[in-house]
N, C-alpha and C positions, 0 to 999 in steps of 0.2 A: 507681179505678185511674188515671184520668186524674190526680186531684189531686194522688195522688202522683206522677205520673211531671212532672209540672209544678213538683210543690218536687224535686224532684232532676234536674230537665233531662233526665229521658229521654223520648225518644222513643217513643209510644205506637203499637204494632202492631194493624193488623187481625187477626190469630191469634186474639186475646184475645176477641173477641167470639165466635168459633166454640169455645175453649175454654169460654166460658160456655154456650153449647148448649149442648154436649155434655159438660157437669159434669165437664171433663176439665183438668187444669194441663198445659200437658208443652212442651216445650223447640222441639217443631215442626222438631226435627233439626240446630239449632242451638245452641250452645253459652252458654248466659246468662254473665251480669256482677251482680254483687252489686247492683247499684240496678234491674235490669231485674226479679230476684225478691221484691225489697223491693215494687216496686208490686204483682206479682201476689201478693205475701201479703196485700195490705188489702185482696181482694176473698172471701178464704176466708169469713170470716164472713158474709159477703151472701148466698152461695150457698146454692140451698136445697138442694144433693147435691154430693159429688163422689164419681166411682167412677174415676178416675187418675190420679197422680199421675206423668210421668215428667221426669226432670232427668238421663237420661242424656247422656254426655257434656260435662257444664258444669266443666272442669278447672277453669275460674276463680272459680268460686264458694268462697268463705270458710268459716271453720267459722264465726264470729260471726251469719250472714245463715244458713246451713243450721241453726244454730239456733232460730234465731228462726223461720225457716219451718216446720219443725216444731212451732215449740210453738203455732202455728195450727192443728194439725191436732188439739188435745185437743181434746175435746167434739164438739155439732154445728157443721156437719154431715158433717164428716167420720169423727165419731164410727160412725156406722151405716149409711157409703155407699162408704167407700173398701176398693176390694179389690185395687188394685197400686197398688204405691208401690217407684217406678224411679231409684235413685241412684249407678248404674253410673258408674263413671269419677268421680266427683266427688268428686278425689283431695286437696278441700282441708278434707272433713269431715276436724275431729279427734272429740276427747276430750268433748266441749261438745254437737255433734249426734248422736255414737253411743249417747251415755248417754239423750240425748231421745230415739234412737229406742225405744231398751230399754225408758221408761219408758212410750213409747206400746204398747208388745205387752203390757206386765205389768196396768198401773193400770185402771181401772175404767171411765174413759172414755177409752182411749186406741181403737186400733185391731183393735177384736176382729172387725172381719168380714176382714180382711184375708188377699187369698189369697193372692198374688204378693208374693214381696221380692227385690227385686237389689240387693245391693250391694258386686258385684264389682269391682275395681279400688280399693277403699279400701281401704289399710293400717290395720290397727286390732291397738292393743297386746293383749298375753295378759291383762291383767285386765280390761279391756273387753271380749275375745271370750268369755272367760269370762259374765259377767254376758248377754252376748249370744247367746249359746247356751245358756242358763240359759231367758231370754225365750221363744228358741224353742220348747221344750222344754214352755212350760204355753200356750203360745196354743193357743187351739183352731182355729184357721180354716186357719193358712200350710198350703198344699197346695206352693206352687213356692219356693224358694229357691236362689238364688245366690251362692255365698261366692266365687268364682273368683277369684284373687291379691289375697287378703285376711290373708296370715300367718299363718294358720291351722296351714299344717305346722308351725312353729316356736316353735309352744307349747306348753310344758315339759308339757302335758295334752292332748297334741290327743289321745288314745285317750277321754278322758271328754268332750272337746268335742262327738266323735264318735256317743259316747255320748246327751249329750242332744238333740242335733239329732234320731237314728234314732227317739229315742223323743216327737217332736210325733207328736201323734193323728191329724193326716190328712196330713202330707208326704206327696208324691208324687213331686215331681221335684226334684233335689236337685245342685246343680251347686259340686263343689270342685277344680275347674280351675286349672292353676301354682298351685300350691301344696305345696311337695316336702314328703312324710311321710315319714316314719322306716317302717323297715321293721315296728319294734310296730304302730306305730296304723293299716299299712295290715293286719297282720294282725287287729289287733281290729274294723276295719272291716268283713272279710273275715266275723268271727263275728257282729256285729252283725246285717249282713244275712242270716243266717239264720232268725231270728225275726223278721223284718219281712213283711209281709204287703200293704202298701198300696205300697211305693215303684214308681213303672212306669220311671223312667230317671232314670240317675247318669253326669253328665259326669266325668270324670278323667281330661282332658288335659293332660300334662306334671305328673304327681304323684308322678315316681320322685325319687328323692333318690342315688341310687348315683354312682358316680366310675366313669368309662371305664375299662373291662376287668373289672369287679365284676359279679354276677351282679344283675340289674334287682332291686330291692323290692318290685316287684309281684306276684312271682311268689307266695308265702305269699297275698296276696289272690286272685290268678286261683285259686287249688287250692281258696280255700274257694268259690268261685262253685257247686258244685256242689249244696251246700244250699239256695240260695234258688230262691222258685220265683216269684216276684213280679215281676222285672224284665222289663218290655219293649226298652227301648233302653238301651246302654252306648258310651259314650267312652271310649276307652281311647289316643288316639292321641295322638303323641309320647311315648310311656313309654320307651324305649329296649328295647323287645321283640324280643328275635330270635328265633330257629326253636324254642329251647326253651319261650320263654313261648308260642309259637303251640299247642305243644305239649300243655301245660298245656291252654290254652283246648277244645283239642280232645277233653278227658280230661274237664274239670270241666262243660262245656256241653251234651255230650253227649245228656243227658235233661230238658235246661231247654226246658218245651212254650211258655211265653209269648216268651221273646226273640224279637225277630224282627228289631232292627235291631243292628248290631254296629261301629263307626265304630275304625278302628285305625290310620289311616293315619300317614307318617311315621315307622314304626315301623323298623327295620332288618329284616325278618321273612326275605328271599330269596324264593328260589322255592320254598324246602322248608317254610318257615315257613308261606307262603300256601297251602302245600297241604296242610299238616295244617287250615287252617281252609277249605278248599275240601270237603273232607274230613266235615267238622264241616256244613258246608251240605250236604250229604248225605244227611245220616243220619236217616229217619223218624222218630226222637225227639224231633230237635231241630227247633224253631219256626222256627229263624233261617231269614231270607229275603232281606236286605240285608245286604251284604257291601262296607262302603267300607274299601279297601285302598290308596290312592292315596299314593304317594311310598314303597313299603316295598323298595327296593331295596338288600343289604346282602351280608355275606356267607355264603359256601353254606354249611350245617352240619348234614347230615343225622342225622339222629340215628333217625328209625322209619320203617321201609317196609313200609305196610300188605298190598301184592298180597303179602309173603313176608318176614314179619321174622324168618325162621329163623337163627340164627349165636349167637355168644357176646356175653355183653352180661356187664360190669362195671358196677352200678352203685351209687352215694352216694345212700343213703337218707335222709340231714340234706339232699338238695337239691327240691326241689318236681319238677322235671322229669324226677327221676329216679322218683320215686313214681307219679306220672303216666305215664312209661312202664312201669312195672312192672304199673299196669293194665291197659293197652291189650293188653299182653300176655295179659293173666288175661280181658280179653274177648274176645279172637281164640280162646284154648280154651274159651269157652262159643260162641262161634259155629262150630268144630269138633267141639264135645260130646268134646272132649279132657280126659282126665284131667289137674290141675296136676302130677302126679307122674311122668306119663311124660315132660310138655311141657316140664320143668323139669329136665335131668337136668348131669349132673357138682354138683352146688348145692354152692356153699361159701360161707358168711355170717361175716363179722369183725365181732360186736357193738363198740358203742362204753363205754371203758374203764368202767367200773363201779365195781371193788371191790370184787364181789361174788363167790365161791365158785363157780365152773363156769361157764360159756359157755351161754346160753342158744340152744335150734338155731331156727331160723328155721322156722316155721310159715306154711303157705299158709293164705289164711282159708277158711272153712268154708262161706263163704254172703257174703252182702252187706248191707250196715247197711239201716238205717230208708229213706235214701236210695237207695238201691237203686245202693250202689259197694263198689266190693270196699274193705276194711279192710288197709292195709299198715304193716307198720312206719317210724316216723319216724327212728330210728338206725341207723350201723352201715353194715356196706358188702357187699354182696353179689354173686355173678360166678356166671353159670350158660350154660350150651348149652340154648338154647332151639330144641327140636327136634319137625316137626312130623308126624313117620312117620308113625305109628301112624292119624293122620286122611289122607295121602296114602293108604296103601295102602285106607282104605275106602270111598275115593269112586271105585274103578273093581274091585267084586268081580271076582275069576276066572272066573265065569262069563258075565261079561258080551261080548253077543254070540254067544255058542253057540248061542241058540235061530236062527239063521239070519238076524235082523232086516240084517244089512249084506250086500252086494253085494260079494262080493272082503275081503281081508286086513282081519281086525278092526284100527281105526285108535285103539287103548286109549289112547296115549300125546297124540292130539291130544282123546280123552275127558276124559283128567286134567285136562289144561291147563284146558280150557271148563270146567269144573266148580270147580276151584280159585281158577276167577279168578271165576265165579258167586257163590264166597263171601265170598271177600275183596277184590273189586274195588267199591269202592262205584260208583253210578250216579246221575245226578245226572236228579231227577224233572222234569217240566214246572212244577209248581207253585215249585221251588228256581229252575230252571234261565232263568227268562223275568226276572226282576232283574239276574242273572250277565248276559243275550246284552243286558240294556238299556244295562248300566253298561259292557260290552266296547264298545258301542258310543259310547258317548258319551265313550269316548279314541280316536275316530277322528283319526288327526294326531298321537299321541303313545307313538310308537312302543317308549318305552323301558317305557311301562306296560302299553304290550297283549303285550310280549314277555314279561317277568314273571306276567303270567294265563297266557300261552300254557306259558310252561318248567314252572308247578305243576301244567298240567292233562296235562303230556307222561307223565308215571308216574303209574302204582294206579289211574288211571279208563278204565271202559267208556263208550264214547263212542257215539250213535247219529248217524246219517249228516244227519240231519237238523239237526243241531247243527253238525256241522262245516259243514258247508252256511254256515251264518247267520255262521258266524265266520269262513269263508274273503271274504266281503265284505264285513265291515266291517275285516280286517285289514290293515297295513304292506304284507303280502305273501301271496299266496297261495299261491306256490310253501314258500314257509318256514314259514307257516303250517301246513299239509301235511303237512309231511314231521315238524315238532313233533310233530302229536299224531295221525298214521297210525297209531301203534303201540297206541291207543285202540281200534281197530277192528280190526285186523287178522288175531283171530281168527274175526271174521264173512267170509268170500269174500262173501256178498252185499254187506255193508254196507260192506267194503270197495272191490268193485265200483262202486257208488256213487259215494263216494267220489272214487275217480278219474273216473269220468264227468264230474266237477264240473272237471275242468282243459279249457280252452276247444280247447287244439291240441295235438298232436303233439309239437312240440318241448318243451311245459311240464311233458309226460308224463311223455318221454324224460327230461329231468331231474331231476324225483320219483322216478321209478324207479333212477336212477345213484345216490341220495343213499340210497333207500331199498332197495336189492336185496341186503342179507342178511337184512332180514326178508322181503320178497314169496317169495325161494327156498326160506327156510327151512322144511321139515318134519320137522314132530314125532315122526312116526313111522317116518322115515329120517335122523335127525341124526346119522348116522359122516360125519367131513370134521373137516377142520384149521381152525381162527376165527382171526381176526387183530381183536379188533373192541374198536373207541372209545368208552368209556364215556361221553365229553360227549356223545355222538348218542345220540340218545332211541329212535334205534329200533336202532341195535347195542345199546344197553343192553337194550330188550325181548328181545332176542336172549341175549344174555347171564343177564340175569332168567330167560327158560325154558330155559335150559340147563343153570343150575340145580336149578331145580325137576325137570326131568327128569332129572340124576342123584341129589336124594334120592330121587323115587319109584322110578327102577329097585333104586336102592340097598334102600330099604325090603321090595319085591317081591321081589327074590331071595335075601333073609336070609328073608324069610317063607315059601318055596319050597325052601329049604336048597339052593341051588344054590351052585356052587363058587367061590370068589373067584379072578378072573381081575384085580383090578385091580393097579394098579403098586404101593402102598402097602399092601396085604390091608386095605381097608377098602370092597371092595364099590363103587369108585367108577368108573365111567365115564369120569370126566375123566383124564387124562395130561398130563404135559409144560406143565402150569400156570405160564405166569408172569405177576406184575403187576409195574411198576417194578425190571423184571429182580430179582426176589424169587421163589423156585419154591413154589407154594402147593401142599401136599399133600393140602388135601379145600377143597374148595366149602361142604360145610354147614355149614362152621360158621366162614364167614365172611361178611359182612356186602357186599355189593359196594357200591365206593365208586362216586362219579360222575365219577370222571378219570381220565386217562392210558388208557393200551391192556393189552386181557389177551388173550393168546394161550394157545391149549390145543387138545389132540387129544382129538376126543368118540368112543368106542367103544362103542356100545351094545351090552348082551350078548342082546338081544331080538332073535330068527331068526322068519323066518317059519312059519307053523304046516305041519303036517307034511302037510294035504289043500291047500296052496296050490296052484295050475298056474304050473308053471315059464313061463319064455319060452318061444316055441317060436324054433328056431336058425335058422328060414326068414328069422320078423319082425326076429331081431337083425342076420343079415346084410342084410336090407333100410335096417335102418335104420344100420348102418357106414355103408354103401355111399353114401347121400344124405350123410352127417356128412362123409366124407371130400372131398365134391365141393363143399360148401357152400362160398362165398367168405367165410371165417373166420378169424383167424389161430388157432395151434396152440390156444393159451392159452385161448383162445374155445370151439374141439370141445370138450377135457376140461371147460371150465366147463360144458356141456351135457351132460355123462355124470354 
């Protein structure tokens, strides 16, 4: 090493001794120069092993020298000792060392123990990748490989590139990062990894190829996720993912038990996006445990609201996101043990054009594939009133309460609620939920990302006091904090007690309570009164949310009772005087509530108290005028207290 670094004037590093220890070549973090790896290739033959190779980083290195260094690594000893070999960045291999390295995976004495390959950052043509993924494809050892911004998407065959890479015998971790594929080869990707068995993580950061305002091309790959069952960790960040792909993911990951890391950040997802994969972390099925979300702030687009997705849904079955939800839907009636026929009703389906003799009708599936997901149609376009009576009215029988078990006026209608939201509110476990309180904290200081955790976790989750607890201190604000995701709790009076115990004074109460007092007043089982309420506020919208649900279930209750229609439109409704966007809405169920502007409506319930109730006595009510009138209160204030 010396002699040559003596005929070519370079300068001879102490490094090199240690890399001879340690049978190791590598760059030492620093960027070589073509005469610097000229000398370190006259010592390859001396060594009696090498087990690494790394030259990551060396932009300046030539293809003539990466030639040449390569073709030191035929035979011993690096023949039956090398097991990473790291050419990351070393953007000046061409045509000369890509084809050496080929010949070293394929030939007889080239590198067959070798476990690790990087050689991300090289542009390499489609007939070289070709040949290159050919290589991959019969070595028996590559366990890790890295293609990451190697031009790979742009190869008139990247679905068969795809192809032989999936099929080396022991891949495991498999990294094809910037590198934009066409929307085929990410679907044949998508099929690929269904019969894969060994892969545990697939980087694919910045691998969409779509044009701004086009629906992502990842979507077809996230919908097939649902088959594989191998994958431990996934990249998927910078895709251009919005609430719909989140969507997806929440649909196709569902019963994937190994995943457990999930990386997505940079994504455009909002707060509705990240909370179908909050959602998704959830779910006893699902493995996932790490949830990196960082930089997903985009815009809102609700599309499913799991606490109550009852209303009319129109959807495009050519779209992935649409199918996806038309699941989630078909498992919300087996989590009801709802019939699809009741759950499904006005259904109208516009198959796509054919040529074909008659209109085929659209068909619920029957059961659920090998995979264990419902089977939908991929054409065509269908609109239906997804309605979920039939399971309202069974979860609070008629008799419930007669045998005596409550103290004063059966409270059915705050029954419903607790039970309704039992079902379909997910709950986030200690084993899920101790990642989520790690990573909320470690955006201490970064208020625009712990606001985004906070606005997904404000809807569809049961929240325990213990949780908020841990997130009211490591949060921007506690007061806002708070008042976010009180509406988590707020069926529990214990846990919501709590809760506010956790505000240090009086005045921080006092204004938790102003921001939040249509839910604190609100009762379920005396809701007649006038709403004025703001659907951007997480807890006028839980407000709103069960004042729904409480006119489908009366609505339900009193067709099933043959009681008389008292409502303003004879459809058995409750609600009155509905507007949104000064728009007059004349039924609640089978609209979808958005998350903006203000809805005003007059709630009438036709539920009277039962007929063995005890009245007031007219002693206690003129006792209590009499105090209301002398209170230091203004007018507005007594009636608020009546």
């Amino acid at each position: 090493y010396i002699r040559v670094c003596n005929a070519r004037g370079v300068i001879p590093t102490a490094g090199v001794l240690e890399m001879v220890r340690k049978c190791a070549i590598t760059s030492g973090g620093e960027f070589l120069l073509d005469d610097e790896l000229t000398a370190m290739s006259s010592m390859i033959g001396h060594l009696s092993s090498i087990c690494e190779v790394c030259l990551a980083g060396s932009t300046k290195l030539s293809d003539a020298v990466l030639d040449n260094f390569l073709q030191q690594l035929f035979g011993r000893p690096a023949m039956n000792s090398l097991e990473k070999l790291d050419l990351a960045r070393c953007r000046g291999a061409g045509p000369k060392a890509i084809n050496t390295l080929v010949g070293l995976l394929v030939e007889s004495n080239g590198l067959y123990k070798l476990r690790h390959l990087d050689i991300s950052g090289i542009r390499i043509s489609s007939a070289t990748m070709s040949a290159l993924c050919h290589s991959v494809h019969v070595h028996p050892a590559i366990r890790c490989l890295h293609l990451q911004d190697t031009n790979l998407g742009v190869h008139p065959n990247a679905a068969d590139c795809l192809q032989d890479l999936l099929s080396a015998p022991a891949l495991e971790v498999l990294g094809l990062g910037w590198n934009c594929f066409s929307e085929e080869a990410l679907k044949a990707l998508g099929d690929m990894l269904a019969s894969h068995k060994r892969l545990r993580e697939l980087h694919m950061p910045n691998c969409d190829s779509c044009v701004s305002g086009v629906e992502s091309s990842t979507h077809l790959f996230l919908e097939g996720l649902y088959r594989n069952a191998s994958l431990c960790m996934l990249d998927l960040s910078m895709n251009r993912l919005d609430s719909s792909g989140a969507l997806i993911l929440e649909d196709s990951l569902a019963r994937h038990a190994k995943l457990q890391e999930l990386y997505i950040g940079q994504n455009p997802l909002g707060s509705h996006g990240l909370r179908c994969l909050l959602r998704l972390l959830s779910q006893s099925t699902c493995g996932l445990r790490l949830l990196e979300a960082l930089g997903c702030q985009g815009l809102e687009r609700p599309i499913y609201q799991a606490s109550d997705p009852s209303g009319t849904y129109r959807l495009d079955l050519n779209l992935p996101h649409s199918r996806s939800l038309l699941r989630l839907l078909y498992k919300t009636c087996e989590t009801l043990k709802l019939d699809f026929q009741q759950a499904f009703q006005k259904l109208q389906y516009t198959p796509a054009s054919s040529g074909r003799n008659g209109e085929p009708r659209f068909q619920h599936p029957s059961g659920k594939d090998s995979y264990g997901v419902y089977t939908v149609p991929t054409t065509g376009t269908v609109s239906f009133c997804f309605c979920i009576d039939n399971a309202r009215a069974a979860l609070v029988p008629e008799g419930e309460g007669l045998d005596g078990s409550f103290r004063g006026p059966r409270p059915l209608a705050s029954i419903y609620l607790d039970r309704h939201f039992a079902l379909l509110r997910p709950k986030l476990t200690f084993r899920k939920v101790v990642c989520l309180l790690a990573q909320f904290r470690s955006l201490k200081g970064r208020s625009d990302e712990q606001k985004l955790i906070l606005d997904a976790l404000s809807s569809d989750f049961s929240l325990e006091y213990d949780f908020l607890s841990i997130i009211c201190e490591d949060s921007f604000n506690s007061i806002d904090t708070l008042c976010l995701l009180v509406a988590g709790v707020a069926r529990s009076q214990v846990r919501l007690f709590l809760t506010l115990t956790h505000l240090p004074r009086l005045r921080e109460y006092i204004k938790v309570y102003k921001r939040c007092e249509r839910l604190f007043v609100f009762n379920a089982d005396s809701p007649t009164g006038r709403y004025s309420l703001d659907l951007r506020s997480p807890t006028d919208y839980a407000v709103a949310e069960m004042l729904k649900m409480l006119d489908a279930w009366e609505t339900s209750v009193a067709r099933k009772q043959n009681l008389e229609d008292r409502s303003q439109y004879g459809n058995w409704s409750s609600v009155r005087n509905c507007t949104h966007q000064n728009v007059l809405m004349t039924s609640l169920a089978d609209w979808i509530l958005p998350f903006f502007e203000t809805l005003e409506l007059d709630f009438v319930t036709w539920r009277r108290p039962a007929t063995d109730a005890l009245p007031f006595q007219d002693r206690r009510w003129d006792e209590m005028m009499v105090k209301l009138s002398q209170a230091p209160l203004a007018p507005r204030a007594k009636v608020h207290v009546l």
